[in-house]
C-alpha positions as CSV (number, residue, x, y, z in Angstrom):
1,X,0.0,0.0,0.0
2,X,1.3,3.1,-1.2
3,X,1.4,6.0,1.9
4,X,1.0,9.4,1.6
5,X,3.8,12.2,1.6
6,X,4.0,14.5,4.7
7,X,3.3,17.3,3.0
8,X,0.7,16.0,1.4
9,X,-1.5,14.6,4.6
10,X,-0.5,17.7,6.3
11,X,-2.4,19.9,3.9
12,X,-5.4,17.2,4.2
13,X,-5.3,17.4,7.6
14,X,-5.4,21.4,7.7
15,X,-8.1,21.4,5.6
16,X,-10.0,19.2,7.5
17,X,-9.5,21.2,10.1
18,X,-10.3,24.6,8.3
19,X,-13.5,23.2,7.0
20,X,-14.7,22.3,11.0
21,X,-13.7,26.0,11.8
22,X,-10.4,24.3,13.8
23,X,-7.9,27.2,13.8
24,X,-4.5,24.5,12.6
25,X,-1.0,26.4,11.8
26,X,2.5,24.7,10.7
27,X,4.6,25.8,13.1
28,X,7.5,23.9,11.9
29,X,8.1,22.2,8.5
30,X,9.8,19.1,8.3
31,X,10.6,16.8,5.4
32,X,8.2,17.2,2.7
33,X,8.0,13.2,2.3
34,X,8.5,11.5,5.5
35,X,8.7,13.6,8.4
36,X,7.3,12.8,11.5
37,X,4.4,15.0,12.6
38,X,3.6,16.0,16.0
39,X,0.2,18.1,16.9
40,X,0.5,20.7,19.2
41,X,-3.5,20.9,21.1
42,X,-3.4,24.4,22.7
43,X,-7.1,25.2,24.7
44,X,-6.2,28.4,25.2
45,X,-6.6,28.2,28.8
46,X,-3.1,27.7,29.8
47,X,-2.8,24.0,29.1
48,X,-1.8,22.2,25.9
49,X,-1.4,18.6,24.5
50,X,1.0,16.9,22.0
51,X,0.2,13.9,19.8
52,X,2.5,12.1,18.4
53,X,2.0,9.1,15.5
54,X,2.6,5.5,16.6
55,X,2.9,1.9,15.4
56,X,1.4,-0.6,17.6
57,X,3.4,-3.7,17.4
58,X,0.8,-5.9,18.5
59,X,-2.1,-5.2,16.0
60,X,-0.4,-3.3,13.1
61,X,-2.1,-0.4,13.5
62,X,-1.5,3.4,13.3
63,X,-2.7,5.3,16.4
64,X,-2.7,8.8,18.0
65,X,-0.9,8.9,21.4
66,X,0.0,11.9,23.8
67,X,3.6,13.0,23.9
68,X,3.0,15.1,26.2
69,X,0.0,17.6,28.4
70,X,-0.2,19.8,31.3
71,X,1.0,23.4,31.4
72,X,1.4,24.8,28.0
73,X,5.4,25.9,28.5
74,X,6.2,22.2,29.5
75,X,4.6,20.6,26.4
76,X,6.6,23.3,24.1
77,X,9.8,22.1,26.1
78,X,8.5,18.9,25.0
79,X,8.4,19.6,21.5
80,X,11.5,21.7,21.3
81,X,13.5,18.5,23.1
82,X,11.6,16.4,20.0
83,X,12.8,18.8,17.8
84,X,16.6,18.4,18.7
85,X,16.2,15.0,18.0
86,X,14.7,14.8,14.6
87,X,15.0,18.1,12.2
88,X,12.8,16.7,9.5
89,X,9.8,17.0,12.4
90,X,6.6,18.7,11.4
91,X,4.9,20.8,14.0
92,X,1.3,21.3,13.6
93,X,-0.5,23.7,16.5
94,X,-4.5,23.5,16.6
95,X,-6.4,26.3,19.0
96,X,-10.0,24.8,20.3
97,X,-11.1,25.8,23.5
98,X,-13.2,22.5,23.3
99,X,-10.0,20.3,23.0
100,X,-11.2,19.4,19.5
101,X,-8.4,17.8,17.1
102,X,-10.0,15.4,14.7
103,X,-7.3,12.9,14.8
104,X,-9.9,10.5,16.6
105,X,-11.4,10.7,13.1
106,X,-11.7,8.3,10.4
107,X,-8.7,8.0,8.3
108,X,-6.6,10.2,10.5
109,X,-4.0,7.4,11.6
């Protein structure tokens, strides 16, 4: 099965996101074909959330987990430390006061 590029899921994603009135921003561009992507879920309130992509061993499948939550400045520490490690690392930030991220959507994995 072929996958798709970053780039290209990223820009599905944003639009996805555009279209449910989901405020989304690239905050850092990564490789355009296989970067990793990590999504930064800010509430506006203080707190914040970071999902990373992961392959579960056991069934195969791609999920959503969290990297990282709690106080907003912790979870950007979290992403800048992800950041050193890989520099071909998307960084997507969403802005829902409702927590809303669509990545427990259909097709999203």
């Amino acid at each position: 099965m072929t996958r798709l590029t970053t780039e290209i899921w990223v820009a599905a994603y944003l639009t996805r996101c555009r279209l449910a009135t989901i405020p989304a921003f690239i905050v850092q561009k990564g490789d355009p074909t296989a970067g990793a992507v990590l999504i930064k879920l800010n509430t506006l309130d203080g707190r914040a959330a970071c999902f990373q992509r992961s392959f579960d061993l056991i069934t195969g499948e791609r999920q959503w987990i969290i990297l990282a939550e709690g106080d907003e400045h912790l979870v950007d520490e979290s992403i800048v430390k992800q950041r050193g490690f890989d520099p071909d690392l998307w960084v997507i930030e969403i802005e829902d006061r409702d927590g809303r991220h669509l990545l427990d959507e259909p097709g999203m994995t």
